[in-house]
C-alpha positions in Angstrom: -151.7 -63.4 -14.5 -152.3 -61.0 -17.5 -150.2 -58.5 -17.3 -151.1 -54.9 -18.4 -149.0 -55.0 -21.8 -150.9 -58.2 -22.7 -154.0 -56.7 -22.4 -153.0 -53.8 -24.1 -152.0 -56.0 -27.3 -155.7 -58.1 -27.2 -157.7 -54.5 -27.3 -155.8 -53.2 -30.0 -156.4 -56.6 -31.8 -160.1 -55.9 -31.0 -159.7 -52.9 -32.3 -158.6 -54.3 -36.2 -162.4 -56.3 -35.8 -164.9 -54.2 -37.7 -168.2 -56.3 -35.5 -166.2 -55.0 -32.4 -165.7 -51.7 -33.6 -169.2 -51.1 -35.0 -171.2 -52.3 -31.8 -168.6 -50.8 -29.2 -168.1 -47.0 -31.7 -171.2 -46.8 -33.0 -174.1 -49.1 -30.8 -172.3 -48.0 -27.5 -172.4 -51.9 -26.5 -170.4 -53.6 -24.2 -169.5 -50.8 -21.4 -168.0 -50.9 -19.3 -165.9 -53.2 -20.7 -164.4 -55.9 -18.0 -160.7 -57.6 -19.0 -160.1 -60.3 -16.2 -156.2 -60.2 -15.3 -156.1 -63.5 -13.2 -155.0 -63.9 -9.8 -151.5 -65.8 -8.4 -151.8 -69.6 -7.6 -150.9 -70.4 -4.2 -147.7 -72.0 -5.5 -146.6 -68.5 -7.3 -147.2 -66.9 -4.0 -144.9 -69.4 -1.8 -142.4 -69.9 -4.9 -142.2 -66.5 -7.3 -143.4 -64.1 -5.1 -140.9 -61.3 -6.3 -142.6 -62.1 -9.7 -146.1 -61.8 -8.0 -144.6 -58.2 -6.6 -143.6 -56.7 -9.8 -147.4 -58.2 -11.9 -148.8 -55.4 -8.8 -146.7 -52.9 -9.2 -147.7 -52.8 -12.8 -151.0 -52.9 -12.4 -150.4 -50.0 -9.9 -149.3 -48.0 -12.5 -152.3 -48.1 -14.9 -153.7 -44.9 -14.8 -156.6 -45.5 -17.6 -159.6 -46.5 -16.3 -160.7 -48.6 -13.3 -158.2 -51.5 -12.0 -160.1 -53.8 -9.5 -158.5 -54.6 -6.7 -158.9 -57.0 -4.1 -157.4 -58.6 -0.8 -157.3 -62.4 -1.3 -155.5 -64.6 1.5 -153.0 -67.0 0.7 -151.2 -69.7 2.9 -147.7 -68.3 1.9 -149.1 -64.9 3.1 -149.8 -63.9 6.8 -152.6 -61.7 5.8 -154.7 -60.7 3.0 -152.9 -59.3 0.1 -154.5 -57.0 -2.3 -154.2 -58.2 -5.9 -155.6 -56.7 -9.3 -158.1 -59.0 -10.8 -160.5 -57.1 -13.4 -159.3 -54.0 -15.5 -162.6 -51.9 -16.2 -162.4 -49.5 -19.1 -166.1 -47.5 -19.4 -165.6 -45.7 -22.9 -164.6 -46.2 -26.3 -162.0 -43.3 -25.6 -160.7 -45.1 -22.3 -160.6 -48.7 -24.8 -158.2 -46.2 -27.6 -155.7 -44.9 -24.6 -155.4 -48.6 -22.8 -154.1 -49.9 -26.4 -151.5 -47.5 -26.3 -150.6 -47.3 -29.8 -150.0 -44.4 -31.2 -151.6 -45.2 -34.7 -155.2 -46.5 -33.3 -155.3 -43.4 -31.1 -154.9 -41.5 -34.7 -157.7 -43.9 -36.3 -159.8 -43.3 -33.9 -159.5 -39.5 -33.5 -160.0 -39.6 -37.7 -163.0 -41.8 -37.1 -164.5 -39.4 -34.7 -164.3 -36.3 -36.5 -165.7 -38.5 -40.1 -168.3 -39.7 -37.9 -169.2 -36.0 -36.6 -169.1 -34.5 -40.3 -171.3 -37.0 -42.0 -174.6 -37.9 -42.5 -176.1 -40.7 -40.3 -176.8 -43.2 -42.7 -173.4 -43.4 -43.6 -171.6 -43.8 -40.0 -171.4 -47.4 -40.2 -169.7 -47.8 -43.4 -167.1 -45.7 -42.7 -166.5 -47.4 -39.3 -166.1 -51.0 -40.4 -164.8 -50.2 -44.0 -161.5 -47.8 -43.1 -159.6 -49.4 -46.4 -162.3 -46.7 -48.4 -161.0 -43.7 -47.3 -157.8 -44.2 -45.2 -155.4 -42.7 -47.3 -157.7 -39.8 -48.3 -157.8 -36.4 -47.0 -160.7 -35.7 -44.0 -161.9 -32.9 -46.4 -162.3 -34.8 -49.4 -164.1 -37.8 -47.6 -166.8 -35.6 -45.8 -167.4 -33.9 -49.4 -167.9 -37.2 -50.9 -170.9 -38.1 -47.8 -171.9 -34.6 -49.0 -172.3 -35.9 -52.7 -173.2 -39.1 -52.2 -176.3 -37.2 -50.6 -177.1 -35.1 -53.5 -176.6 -38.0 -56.3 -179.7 -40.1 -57.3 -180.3 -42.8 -59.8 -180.2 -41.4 -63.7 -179.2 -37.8 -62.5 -176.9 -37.0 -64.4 -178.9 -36.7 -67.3 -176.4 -38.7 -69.7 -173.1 -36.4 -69.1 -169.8 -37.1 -68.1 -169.4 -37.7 -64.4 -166.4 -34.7 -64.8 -168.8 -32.4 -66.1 -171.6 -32.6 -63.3 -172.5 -29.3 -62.0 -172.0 -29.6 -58.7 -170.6 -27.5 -56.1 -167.3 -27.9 -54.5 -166.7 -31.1 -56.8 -163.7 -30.8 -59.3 -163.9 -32.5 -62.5 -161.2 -35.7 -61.2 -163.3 -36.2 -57.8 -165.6 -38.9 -59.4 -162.1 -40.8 -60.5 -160.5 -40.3 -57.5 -162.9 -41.3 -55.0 -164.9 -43.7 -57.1 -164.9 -46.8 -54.6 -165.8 -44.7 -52.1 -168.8 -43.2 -53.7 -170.0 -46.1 -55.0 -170.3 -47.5 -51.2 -171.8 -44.7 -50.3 -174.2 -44.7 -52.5 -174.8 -48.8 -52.2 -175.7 -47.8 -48.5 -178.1 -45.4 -49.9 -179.6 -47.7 -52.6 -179.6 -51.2 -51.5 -176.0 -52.0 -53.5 -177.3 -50.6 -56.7 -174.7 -48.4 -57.1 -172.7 -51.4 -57.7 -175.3 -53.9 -59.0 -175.2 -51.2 -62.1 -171.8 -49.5 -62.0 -171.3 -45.8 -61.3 -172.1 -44.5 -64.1 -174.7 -46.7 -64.9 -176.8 -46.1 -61.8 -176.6 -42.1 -62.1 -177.1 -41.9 -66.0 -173.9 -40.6 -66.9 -171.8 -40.9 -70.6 -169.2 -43.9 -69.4 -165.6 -42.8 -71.0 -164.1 -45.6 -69.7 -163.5 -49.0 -72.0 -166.7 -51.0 -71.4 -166.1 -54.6 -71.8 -169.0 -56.5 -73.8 -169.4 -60.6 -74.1 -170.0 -61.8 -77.5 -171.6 -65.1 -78.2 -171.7 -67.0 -81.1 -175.1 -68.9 -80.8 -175.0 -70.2 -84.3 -171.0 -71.8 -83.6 -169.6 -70.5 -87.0 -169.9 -67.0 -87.1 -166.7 -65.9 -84.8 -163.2 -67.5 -84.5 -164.6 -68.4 -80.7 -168.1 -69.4 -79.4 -167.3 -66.6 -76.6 -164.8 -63.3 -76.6 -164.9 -60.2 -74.7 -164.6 -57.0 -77.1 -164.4 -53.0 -76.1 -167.7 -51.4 -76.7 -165.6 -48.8 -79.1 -164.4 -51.4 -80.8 -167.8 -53.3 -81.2 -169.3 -50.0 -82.5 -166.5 -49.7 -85.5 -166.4 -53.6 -86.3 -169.6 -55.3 -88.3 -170.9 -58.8 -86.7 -170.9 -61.2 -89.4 -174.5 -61.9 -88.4 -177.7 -61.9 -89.6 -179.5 -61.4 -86.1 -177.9 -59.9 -83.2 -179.2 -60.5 -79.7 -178.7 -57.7 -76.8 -178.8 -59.3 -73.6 -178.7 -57.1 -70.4 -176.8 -59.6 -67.7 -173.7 -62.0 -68.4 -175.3 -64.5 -66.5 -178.3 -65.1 -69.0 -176.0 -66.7 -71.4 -176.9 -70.4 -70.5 -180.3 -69.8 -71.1 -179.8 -68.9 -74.9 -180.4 -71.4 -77.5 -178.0 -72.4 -80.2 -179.4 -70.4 -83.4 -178.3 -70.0 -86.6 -177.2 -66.6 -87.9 -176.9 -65.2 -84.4 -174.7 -63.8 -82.2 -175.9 -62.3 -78.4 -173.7 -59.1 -76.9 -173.7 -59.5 -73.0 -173.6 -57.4 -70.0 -173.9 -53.8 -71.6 -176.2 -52.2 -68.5 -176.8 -48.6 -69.3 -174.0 -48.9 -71.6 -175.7 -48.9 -74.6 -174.1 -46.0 -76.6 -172.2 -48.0 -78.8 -175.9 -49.2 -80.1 -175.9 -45.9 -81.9 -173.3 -47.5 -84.6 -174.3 -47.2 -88.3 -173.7 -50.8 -89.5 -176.6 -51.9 -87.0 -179.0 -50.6 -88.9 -178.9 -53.4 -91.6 -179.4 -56.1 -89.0 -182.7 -58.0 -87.4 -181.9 -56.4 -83.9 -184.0 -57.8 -80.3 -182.9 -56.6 -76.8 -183.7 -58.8 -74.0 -183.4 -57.7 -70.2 -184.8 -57.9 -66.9 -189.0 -56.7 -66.1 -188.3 -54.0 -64.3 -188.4 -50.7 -64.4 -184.4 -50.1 -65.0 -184.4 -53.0 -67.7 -187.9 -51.0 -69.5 -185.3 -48.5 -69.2 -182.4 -50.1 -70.9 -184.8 -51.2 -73.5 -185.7 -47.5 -74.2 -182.0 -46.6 -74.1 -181.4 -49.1 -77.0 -184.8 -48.2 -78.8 -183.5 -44.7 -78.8 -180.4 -45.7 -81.0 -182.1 -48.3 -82.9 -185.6 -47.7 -83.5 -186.5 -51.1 -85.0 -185.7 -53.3 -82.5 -187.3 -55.7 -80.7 -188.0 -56.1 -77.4 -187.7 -60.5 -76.4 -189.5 -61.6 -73.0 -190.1 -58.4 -71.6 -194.4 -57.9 -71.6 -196.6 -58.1 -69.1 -197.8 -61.2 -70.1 -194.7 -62.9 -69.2 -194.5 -61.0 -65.7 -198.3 -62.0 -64.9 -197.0 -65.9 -65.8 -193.7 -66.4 -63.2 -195.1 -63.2 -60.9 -193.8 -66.3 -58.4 -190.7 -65.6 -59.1 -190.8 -61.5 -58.6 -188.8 -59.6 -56.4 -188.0 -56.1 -54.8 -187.1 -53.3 -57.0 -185.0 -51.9 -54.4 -184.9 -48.3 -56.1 -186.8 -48.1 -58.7 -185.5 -45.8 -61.9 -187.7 -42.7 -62.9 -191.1 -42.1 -62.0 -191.7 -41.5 -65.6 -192.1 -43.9 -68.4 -189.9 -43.5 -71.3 -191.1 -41.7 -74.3 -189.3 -44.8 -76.2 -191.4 -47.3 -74.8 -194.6 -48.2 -76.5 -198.0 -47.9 -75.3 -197.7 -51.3 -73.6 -194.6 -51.0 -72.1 -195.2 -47.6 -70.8 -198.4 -49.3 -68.9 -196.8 -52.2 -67.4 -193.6 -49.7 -66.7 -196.2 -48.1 -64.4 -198.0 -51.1 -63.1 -194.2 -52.3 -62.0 -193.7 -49.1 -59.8 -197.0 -50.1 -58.2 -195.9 -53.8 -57.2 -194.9 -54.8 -54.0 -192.3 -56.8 -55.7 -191.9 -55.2 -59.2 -189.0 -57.1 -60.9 -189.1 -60.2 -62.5 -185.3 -61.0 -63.3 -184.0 -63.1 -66.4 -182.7 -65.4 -64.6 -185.8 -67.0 -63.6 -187.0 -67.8 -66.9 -187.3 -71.3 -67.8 -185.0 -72.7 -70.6 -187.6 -73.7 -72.9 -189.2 -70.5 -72.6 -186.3 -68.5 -74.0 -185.1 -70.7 -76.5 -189.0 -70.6 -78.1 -188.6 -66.6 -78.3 -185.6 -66.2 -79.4 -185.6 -69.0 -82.0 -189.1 -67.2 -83.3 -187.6 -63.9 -83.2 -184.5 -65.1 -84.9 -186.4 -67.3 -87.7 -189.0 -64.1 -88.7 -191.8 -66.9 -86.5 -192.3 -64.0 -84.0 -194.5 -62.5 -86.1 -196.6 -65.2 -87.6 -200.4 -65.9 -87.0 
């Protein structure tokens, strides 16, 4: 026999259970909801039947939703006795009040009016992921739905988040709510939001430290064959290289080759800025990133700072060859080309927005394949006969 205290304590478990509270909130499955309290044995009727006496009165005074009674004979009994067997609860506001604990009924109330404030698309996030936005104020987390509405990849047109023109936001909400915003917008976008960071994804100037990978593909250059270094710092310090090799994804780095005079800088993204720094210019220069329409992207980011670089595994030639091995570009950037792209890139920038699956990703080019660019590009071989 389940008393009404223990079935009190198993809801409001079931209430810490984000499936439970998604389908029961938000899919409206599961009601009524039916809790079996068990019935006495025969032997707790003959034996403990004050204890039997006290489990009804109990039940007797549950007053949220349905208690289920019925008369059950019993050989210790001389007639039927009526016994609670099933405790029916037939909304989520009935499954709140039968917890009764103070701080769910609070959750919930919160939930309620967040759910009632905010955009559709966004309800199930903020039901199953409470840690976003618990300790934030109900004001600020219905502006940032608001904003995660307005926001779009690259708009922000290469300012500071803090500077953004947009109404009702002040220039800390992006730091203050940044894990928050970034889900919302990953429910928006098909995780991109994270895929690319923040700042990345919208286009904005990152002020933060930006933390590159630097590999020393020829094994003598550096004091270490890998170290991480601050892009600010990267921009003021020389590479005692004669080639350096801008790679867009960290993960790439077991497909490079061991070359001489080289060093690869991993895992920029957007980040590219630091590209801008003077001693660059006196260096053979290649970027290298993903066939899509955000890596074309990245590649005219970095063109833009260094004009003479060049681009490694990134034509159209090489998509038409592994095209087995496309995928989804979930959201693709802008419907434009960049001016910074050449003619050739520009057309196969706007064949990839035309693909069904428009993104051929580093990852799935073959070893030998990459080590015969960038050993050709590294050597001056690129651009033989």
């Amino acid at each position: 026999m389940r008393s009404p205290t223990d079935l009190a304590e198993k809801l409001a478990r079931q209430w810490q259970q984000a499936d439970l509270r998604e389908r029961r909130l938000l899919d409206g499955e599961g009601w009524p909801l039916a809790l079996p309290i068990g019935k006495p044995t025969g032997r707790q009727m003959a034996e403990s039947l004050p204890e039997v006496r006290r489990h009804v009165a109990r039940w007797r005074e549950v007053k949220v939703g349905e208690v289920v009674w019925e008369a059950i004979r019993f050989r210790a009994t001389a007639e039927a006795v009526a016994l609670p067997l099933t405790w029916r609860l037939h909304s989520p506001s009935e499954w709140i009040a039968a917890t009764g604990d103070t701080t769910i009924k609070q959750e919930y109330q919160r939930l309620e009016r967040l759910v009632a404030g905010s955009d559709e698309c966004f309800h199930r996030l903020l039901l199953r992921r409470r840690h976003l936005h618990a300790d934030k104020p109900e004001g600020e987390v219905l502006r940032a739905t608001t904003l995660a509405l307005q926001l779009s990849p690259g708009c922000a047109g290469g300012l500071p988040l803090r500077t953004l023109p947009l109404a009702g936001i002040d220039s800390k909400f992006f730091e203050r709510h940044r894990s928050l915003l970034t889900a919302l917008l990953d429910t928006r976008f098909d995780d991109a939001a994270s895929e690319l960071g923040l700042e990345g994804f919208l286009g904005a100037l990152d002020e933060r430290d930006h933390w590159l990978l630097l590999a020393d593909l020829d094994g003598s250059l550096l004091p270490f064959r890998q170290l991480r270094l601050r892009d600010k710092e990267l921009a003021e310090t020389p590479l005692p290289a004669a080639n350096i090799l801008v790679v867009e994804n960290e993960q790439s780095l077991h497909q490079l080759p061991q070359t001489p005079q080289t060093i690869a800088i991993l895992g920029a993204g957007l980040n590219l800025a630091w590209l801008a720094a003077p001693w660059l210019g006196a260096h053979r220069l290649a970027y290298w990133g993903d066939i899509d329409s955000w890596g074309l992207s990245m590649l005219a980011r970095a063109r833009h700072h260094q004009p003479h670089l060049t681009a490694l595994l990134m034509g159209e030639d090489l998509f038409e060859c592994y095209k087995a091995s496309t995928v989804t570009e979930p959201h693709p950037a802008d419907a434009t080309p960049p001016h910074q792209l050449n003619e050739d890139e520009r057309r196969l920038y706007r064949r990839l927005l035309t693909e069904a699956r428009g993104r051929l990703e580093q990852e799935f080019i073959p070893l030998e394949r990459v080590a015969e660019a960038v050993t050709a590009w590294a050597t001056g071989a690129e651009h033989a006969p």
